[in-house]
N, C-alpha and C positions, 0 to 999 in steps of 0.2 A: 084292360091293359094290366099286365104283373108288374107287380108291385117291383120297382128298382131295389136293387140288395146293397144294403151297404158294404163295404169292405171290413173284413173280419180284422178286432183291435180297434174299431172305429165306435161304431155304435152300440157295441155287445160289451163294453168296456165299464164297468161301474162307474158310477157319478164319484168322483175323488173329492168333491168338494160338499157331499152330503152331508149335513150336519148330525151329530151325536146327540139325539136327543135322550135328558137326563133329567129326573124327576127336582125340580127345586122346596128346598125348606127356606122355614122361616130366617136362617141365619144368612145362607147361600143368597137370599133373595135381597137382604139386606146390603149385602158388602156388593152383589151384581150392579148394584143401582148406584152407589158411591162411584164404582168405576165407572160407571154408564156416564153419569153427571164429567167426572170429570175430564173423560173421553170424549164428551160433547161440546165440553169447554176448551180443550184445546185442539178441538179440529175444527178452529176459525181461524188458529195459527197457518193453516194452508194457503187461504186467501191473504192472508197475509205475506205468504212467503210470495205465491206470483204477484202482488204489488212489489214485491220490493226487486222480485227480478226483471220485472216490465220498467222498473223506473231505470232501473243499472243499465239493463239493455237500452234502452232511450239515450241516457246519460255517455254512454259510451258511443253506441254510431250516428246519432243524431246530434249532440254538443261537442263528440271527440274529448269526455271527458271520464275518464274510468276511475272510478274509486274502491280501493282496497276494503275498506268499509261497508260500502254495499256488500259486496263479494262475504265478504263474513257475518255481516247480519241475514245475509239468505242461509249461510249453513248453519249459522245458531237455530233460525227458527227450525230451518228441516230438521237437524236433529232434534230438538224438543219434541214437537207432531210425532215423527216418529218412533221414540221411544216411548213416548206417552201410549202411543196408539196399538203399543203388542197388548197394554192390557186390556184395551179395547176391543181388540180383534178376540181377547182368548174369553171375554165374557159372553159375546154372539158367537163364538164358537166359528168367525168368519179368517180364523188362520187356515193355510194351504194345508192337507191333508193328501200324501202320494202314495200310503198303505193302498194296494188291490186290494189286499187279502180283507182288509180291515172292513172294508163293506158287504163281504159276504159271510160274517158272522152274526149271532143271536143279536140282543140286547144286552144281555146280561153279559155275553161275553167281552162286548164291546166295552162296557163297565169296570170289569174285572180289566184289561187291557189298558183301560183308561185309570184305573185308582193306581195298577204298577207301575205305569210311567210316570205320573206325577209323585207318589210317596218315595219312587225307589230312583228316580231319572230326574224329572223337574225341581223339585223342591229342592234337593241337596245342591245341586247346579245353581240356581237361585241365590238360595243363601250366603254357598260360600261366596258365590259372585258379589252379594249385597254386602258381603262384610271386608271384602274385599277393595269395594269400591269407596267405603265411607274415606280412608287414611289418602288416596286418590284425590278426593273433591276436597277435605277439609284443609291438605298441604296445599290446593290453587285459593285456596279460601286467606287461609294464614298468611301466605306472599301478595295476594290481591295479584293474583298473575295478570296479565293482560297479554295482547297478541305483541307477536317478537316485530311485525310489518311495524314505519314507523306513523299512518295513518290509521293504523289497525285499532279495534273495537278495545276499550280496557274490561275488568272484568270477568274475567274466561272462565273464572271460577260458578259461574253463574251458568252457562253449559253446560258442566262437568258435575253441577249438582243434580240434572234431570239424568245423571248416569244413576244412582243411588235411588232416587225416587220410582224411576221407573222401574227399577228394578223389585220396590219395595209393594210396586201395586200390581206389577206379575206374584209377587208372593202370595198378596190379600186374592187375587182370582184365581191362584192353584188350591187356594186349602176351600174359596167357594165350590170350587168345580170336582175340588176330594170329597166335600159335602156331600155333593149331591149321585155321587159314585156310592157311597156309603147308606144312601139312601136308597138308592134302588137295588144293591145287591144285598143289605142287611135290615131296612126299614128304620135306621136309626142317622141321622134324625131324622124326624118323622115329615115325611115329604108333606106339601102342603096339595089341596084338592083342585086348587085350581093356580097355573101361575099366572100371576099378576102384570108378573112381566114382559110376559108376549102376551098381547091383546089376544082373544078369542083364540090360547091355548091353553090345552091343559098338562099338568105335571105329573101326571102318573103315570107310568111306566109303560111305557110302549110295551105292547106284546115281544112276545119272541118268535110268534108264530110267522 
């Protein structure tokens, strides 16, 4: 029997979601694992967040009792999760990626592609955004803002601090992940022989072949 053809754009489409693999050093390896840690510590805030929706939702069609309260302790956690969680995602390298083009280049080019967007695109975005954001959270900090509802959460300034944070440990994983651009297109620093950090991989430079 012949083999069924898939439709062309379907199957013949590169993996958009392949990952960039990049030699790690000892520094990059260091600051990977900080995120990593603390990525893993706040993605128990999600469990958390469907507890508190399943009680609100209960609370509301099953008691006929809804509280403003609940309602905003579910958005404070999601947001925390996920802002915490970009630096998460850009350490596994598990952010959405829709370059075509970007999967049918070398290694090296994909490196050089990868160290321009972060040195010349990420970082500066970043920064100014993280300095940006500090005069934001420390004005809800200094008023002890709390929600305007009048059973609403107090505190808001406590939110609006994981704006700045998160923002500060996308920084600590773009100059990890500049590292390790710098490492496979210059050898400086000097990538490490085996990474530690993916079990049974190793950190050397994928061919180009």
């Amino acid at each position: 029997m012949a083999e069924k053809e898939h439709p062309v754009g379907v199957s013949h489409l590169p993996d958009v979601a392949h990952h960039v693999r990049l030699p790690t050093t000892r520094t990059s390896l260091f600051l990977d694992r900080i995120l990593d840690w603390v990525g893993t510590v706040f993605s128990w805030l999600w469990i958390a967040v469907m507890v508190v929706i399943l009680v609100s939702v209960i609370s509301r069609y099953v008691f006929g009792q809804g509280s403003i309260m609940m309602e905003e302790i579910t958005w404070h956690l999601y947001g925390a999760a996920w802002l915490v969680g970009l630096s998460y995602a850009l350490v596994h390298d598990d952010h959405v990626r829709v370059d075509v083009l970007h999967e049918l280049f070398t290694s090296r080019t994909k490196a050089k592609v990868e160290l321009f967007g972060i040195l010349f695109l990420l970082l500066p975005f970043l920064v100014i955004f993280f300095w940006d954001s500090i005069p934001y959270f420390w004005q809800a900090l200094e008023l002890n803002e709390s929600s305007q509802a009048p059973d609403g959460l107090p505190a808001r300034w406590v939110l609006k601090f994981f704006l700045p944070f998160s923002l500060f440990l996308l920084i600590v994983g773009a100059i990890a992940r500049l590292l390790k651009c710098t490492a496979q297109l210059f050898g400086r620093p000097a990538p490490l022989r085996n990474d530690p950090f993916v079990k049974g991989a190793s950190s050397n430079p994928p061919s180009d072949q």
